[in-house]
C-alpha positions as CSV (number, residue, x, y, z in Angstrom):
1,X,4.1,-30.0,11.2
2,X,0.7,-31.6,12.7
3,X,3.1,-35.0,13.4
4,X,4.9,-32.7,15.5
5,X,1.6,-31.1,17.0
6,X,-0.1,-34.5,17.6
7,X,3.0,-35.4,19.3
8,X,2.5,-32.3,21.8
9,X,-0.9,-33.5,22.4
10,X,0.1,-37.1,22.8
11,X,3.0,-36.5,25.2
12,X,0.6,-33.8,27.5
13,X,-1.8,-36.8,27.6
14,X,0.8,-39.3,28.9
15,X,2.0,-36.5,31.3
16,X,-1.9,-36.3,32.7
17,X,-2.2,-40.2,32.7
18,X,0.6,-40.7,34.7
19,X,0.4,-38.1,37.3
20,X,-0.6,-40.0,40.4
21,X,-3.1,-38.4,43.1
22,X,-4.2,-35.6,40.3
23,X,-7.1,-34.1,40.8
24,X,-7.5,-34.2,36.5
25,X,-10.1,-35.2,34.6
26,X,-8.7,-36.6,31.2
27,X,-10.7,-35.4,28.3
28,X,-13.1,-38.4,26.3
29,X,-13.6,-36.7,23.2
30,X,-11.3,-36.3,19.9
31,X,-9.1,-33.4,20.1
32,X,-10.1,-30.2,18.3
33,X,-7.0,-29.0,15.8
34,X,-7.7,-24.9,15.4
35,X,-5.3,-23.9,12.4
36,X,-4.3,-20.2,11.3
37,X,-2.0,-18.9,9.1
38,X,0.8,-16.3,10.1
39,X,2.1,-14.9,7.7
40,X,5.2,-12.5,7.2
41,X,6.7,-10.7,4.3
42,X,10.1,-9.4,4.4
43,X,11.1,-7.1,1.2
44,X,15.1,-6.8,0.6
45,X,15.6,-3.7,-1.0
46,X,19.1,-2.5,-0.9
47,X,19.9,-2.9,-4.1
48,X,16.3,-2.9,-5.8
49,X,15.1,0.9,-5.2
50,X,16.5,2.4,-8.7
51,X,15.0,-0.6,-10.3
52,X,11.4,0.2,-9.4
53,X,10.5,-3.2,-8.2
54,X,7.3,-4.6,-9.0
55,X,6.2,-6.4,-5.6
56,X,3.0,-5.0,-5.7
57,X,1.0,-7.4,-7.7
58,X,2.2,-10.7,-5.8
59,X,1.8,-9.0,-2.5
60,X,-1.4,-8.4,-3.3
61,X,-2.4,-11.9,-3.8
62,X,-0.7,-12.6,-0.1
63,X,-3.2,-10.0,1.2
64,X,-6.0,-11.1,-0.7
65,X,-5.6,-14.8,0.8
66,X,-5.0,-13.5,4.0
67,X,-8.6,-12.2,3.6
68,X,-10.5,-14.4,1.6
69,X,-8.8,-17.8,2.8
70,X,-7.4,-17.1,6.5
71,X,-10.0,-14.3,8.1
72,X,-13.1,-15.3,5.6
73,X,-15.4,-12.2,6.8
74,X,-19.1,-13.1,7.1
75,X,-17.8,-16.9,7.6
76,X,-15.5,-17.3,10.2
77,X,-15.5,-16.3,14.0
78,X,-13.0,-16.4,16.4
79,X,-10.0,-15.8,13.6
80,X,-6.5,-15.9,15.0
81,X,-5.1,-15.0,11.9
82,X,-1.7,-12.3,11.3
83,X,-0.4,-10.6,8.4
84,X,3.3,-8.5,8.9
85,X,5.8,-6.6,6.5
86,X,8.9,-5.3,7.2
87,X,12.0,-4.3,4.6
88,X,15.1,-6.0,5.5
89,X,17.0,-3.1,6.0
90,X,15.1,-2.1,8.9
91,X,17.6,0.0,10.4
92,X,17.0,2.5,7.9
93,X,12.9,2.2,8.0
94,X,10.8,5.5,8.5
95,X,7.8,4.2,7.8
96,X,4.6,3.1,10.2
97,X,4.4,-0.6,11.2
98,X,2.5,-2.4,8.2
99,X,0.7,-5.2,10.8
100,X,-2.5,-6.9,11.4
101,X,-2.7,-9.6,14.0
102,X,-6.3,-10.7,14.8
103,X,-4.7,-12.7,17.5
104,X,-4.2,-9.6,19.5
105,X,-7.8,-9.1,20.0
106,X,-8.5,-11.5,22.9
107,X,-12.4,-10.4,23.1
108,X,-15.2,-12.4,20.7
109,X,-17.2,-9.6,21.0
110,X,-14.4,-6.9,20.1
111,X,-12.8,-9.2,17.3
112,X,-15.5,-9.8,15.6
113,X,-16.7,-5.8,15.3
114,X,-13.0,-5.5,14.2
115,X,-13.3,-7.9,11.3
116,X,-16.7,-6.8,10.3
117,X,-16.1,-3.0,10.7
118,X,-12.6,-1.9,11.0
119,X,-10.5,-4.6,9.0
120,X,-10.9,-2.9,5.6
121,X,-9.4,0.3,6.8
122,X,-7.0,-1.4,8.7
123,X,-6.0,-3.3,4.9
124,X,-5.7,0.0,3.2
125,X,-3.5,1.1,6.0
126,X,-1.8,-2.2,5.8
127,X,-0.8,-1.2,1.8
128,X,-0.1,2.1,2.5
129,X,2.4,1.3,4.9
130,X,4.3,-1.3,1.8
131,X,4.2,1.5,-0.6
132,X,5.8,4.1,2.0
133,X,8.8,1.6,2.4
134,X,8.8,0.9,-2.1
135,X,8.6,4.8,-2.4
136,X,11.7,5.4,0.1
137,X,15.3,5.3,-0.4
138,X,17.8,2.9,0.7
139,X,21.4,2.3,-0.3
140,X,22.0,-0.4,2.7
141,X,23.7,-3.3,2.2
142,X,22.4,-6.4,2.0
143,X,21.6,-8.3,5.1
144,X,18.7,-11.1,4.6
145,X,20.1,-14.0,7.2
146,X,20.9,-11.6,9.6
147,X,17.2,-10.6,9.7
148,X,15.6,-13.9,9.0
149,X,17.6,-15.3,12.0
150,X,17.1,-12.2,14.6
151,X,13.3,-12.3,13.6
152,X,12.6,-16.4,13.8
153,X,15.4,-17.1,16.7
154,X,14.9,-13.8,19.2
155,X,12.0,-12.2,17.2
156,X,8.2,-12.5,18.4
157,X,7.0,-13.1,15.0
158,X,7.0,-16.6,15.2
159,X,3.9,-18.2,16.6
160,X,4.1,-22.0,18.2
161,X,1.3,-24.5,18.6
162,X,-0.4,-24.9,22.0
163,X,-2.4,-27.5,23.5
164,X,-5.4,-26.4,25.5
165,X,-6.5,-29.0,27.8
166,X,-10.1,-28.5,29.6
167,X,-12.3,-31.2,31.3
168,X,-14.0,-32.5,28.7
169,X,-12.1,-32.0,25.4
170,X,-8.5,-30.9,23.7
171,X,-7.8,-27.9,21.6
172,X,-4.6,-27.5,19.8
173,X,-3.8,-24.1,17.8
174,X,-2.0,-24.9,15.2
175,X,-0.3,-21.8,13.3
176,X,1.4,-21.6,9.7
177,X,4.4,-19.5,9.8
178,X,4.4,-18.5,5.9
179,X,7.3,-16.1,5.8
180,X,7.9,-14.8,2.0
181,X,11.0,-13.1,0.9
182,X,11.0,-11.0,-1.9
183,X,14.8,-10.2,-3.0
184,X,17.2,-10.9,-6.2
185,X,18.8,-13.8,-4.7
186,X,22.5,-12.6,-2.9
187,X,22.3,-13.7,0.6
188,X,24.9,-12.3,3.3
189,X,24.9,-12.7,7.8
190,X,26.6,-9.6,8.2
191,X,27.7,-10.7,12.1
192,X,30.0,-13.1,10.5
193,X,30.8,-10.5,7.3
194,X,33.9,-11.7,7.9
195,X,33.5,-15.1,7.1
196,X,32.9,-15.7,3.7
197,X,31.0,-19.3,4.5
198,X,28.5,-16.7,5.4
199,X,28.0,-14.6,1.8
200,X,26.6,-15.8,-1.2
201,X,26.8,-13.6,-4.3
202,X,28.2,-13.3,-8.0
203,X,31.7,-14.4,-6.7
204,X,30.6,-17.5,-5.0
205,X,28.1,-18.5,-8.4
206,X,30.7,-18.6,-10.1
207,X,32.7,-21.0,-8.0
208,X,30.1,-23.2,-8.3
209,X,29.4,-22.9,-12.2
210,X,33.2,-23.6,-12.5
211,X,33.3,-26.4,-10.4
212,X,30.3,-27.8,-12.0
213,X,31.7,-27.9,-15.3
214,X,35.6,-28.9,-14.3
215,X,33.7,-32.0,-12.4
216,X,30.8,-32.6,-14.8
217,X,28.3,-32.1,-11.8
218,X,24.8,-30.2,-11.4
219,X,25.1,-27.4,-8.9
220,X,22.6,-29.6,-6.3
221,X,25.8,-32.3,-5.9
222,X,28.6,-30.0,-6.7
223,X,27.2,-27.8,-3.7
224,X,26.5,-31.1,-1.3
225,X,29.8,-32.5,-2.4
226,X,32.1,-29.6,-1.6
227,X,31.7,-27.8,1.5
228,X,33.7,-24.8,0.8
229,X,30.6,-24.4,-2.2
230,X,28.0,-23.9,0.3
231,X,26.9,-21.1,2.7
232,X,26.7,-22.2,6.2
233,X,23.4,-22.9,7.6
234,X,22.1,-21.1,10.8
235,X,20.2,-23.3,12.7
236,X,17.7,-22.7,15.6
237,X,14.5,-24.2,17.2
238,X,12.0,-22.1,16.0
239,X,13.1,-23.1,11.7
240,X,11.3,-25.7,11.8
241,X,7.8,-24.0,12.9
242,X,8.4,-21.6,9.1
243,X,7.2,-22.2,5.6
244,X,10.0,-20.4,3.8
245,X,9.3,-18.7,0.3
246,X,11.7,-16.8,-1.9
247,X,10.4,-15.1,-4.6
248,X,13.6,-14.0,-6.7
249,X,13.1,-10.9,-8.2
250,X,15.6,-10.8,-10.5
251,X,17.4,-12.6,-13.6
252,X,20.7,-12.5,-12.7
253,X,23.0,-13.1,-15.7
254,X,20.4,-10.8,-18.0
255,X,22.1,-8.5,-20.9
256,X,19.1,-6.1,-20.8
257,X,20.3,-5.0,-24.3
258,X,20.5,-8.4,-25.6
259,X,17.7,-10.0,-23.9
260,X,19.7,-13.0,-23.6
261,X,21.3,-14.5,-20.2
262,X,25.0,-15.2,-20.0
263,X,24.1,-19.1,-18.8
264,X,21.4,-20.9,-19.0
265,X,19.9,-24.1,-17.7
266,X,21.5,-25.9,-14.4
267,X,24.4,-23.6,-14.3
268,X,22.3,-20.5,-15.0
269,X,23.0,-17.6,-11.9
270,X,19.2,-18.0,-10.8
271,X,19.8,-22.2,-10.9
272,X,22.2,-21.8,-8.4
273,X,20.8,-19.6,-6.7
274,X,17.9,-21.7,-5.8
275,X,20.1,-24.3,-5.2
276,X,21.9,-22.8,-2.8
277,X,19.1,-21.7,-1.0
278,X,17.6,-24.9,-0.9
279,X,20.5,-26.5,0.7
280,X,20.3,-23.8,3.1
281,X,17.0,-24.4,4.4
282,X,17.4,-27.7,4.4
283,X,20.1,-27.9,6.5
284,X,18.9,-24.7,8.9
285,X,15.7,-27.0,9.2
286,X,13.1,-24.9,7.9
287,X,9.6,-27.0,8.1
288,X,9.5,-26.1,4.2
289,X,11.0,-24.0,1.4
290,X,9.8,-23.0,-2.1
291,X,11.5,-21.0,-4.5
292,X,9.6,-19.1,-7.0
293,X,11.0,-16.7,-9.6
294,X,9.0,-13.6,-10.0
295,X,10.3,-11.5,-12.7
296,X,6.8,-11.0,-14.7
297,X,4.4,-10.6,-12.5
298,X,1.9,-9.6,-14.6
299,X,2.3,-12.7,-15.9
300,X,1.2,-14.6,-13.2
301,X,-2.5,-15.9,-13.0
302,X,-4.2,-14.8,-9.8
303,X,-4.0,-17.7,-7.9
304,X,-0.3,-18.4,-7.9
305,X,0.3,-17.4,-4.2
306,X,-2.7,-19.7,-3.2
307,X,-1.4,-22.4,-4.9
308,X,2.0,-22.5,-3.9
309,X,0.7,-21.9,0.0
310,X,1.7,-25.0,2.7
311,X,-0.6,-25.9,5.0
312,X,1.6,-29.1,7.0
């Protein structure tokens, strides 16, 4: 990502330079790189609701680093820094809009009284909000790549860098699109429903796990291998300004009596999953993607979502 920004810079520079009978004054210092974060959570839960997903305690840890690591206040001035959820059935939404965006504050004066009066009340809006959508009831159908490429293709969610050029210096503003996706794996594009290069579910793992084991391949080269194995990727300009995280909510495979999966290892239904996802946002051109299973939260130690944060 900053190759890509420096390359903005360089190629406005060259622009300037080469603009005959200008009336511009190139800038002589080192550019400035301003960097926030963005980020956006997007909650499929179609067929979580009678489940009673537990969410809660790693979005948390996304609000908390918005605070403590992105906004910082008593430390910082002049944030730029945005924080959005949404369910992915949308359609079906009756709850308020659970956003912050500092960004939309163009006045010093009026952003900072926002961060050091009004941001707290704005966060316990910002939860109340989530737990409206977890309390509701939803029996849509599942619909994750629709959404992700309506909100990152034609959606405004997506901020770009800029290059600010004055007379004396550069400033680039760098932001990190960190979109998470919390959902238990099964992706579908319901525009091309009828295409099943387009749906990924229980069916389609199981082609895989077959093929794995008729071919004596891992799910990573059975999928690149065979094309027919794959879901199609949906590519567009703004994939590669996104830091894509799934956190899989679910072991797929489980016998909850048991307590045992039916597979295990590569060909286990999370495995391929990931793998299948991977390959996806690879070839959609995501910036990034990380996979992370979630299924005991309270498990987790308190700085998992910080640590697994990109910042390039």
């Amino acid at each position: 990502m900053k190759t890509f920004i420096n390359t903005i810079v360089l190629t406005s520079l060259l622009l300037l330079a080469s603009c005959k009978g200008c009336n511009i004054v190139l800038p002589n210092e080192e550019t400035e790189i301003l960097e926030y974060d963005n980020i956006l959570i997007y909650s499929d839960l179609s067929s979580r609701m009678g489940h009673s997903p537990n969410d809660s305690l790693v979005i948390e840890q996304i609000i908390d680093y918005f605070i403590k690591d992105c906004v910082k206040p008593g430390i910082k001035v002049n944030d730029r820094s945005s924080i959005n959820f949404s369910r992915i059935n949308f359609y079906k939404w009756n709850c308020p809009p659970a956003k912050i965006d500092i960004d939309d504050i163009k006045s010093l004066e009026q952003k900072q009284h926002f961060v050091n009066k009004d941001l707290n009340s704005s966060i316990v809006d910002f939860r109340n909000n989530i737990n409206c959508n977890y309390k509701g009831q939803d029996s849509g159908g599942l619909d994750i790549l629709s959404l992700l490429y309506n909100e990152i293709n034609g959606g405004n969610n997506i901020k770009k860098p800029s290059s600010l050029i004055g007379e004396n210096d550069t400033t680039v503003v760098n932001y990190y699109n960190q979109l998470f996706i919390f959902t238990d794996g099964y992706l579908e594009f319901s525009k091309n429903g009828a295409n099943s290069g387009f749906y990924f579910g229980k069916h389609e793992i199981e082609r895989v796990r077959q093929y794995c084991l008729k071919n004596n391949l891992s799910p990573d080269s059975a999928i690149r291998n065979n094309k027919t194995l794959k879901l199609q990727p949906l590519k567009c300009d703004n994939n590669k300004f996104v830091n894509l995280y799934v956190m899989e909510t679910d072991d797929r495979g489980l016998n909850e009596l048991k307590g045992t999966l039916s597979h295990t290892g590569d060909l286990s239904d999370n495995n391929i999953l990931r793998v299948v996802w991977k390959i996806w946002a690879e070839e959609s051109g995501f910036n990034s993607f990380t996979w992370k299973p979630i299924t005991k939260p309270s498990l987790l130690p308190k700085d998992y979502i910080v640590k697994i944060i990109i910042r390039d």
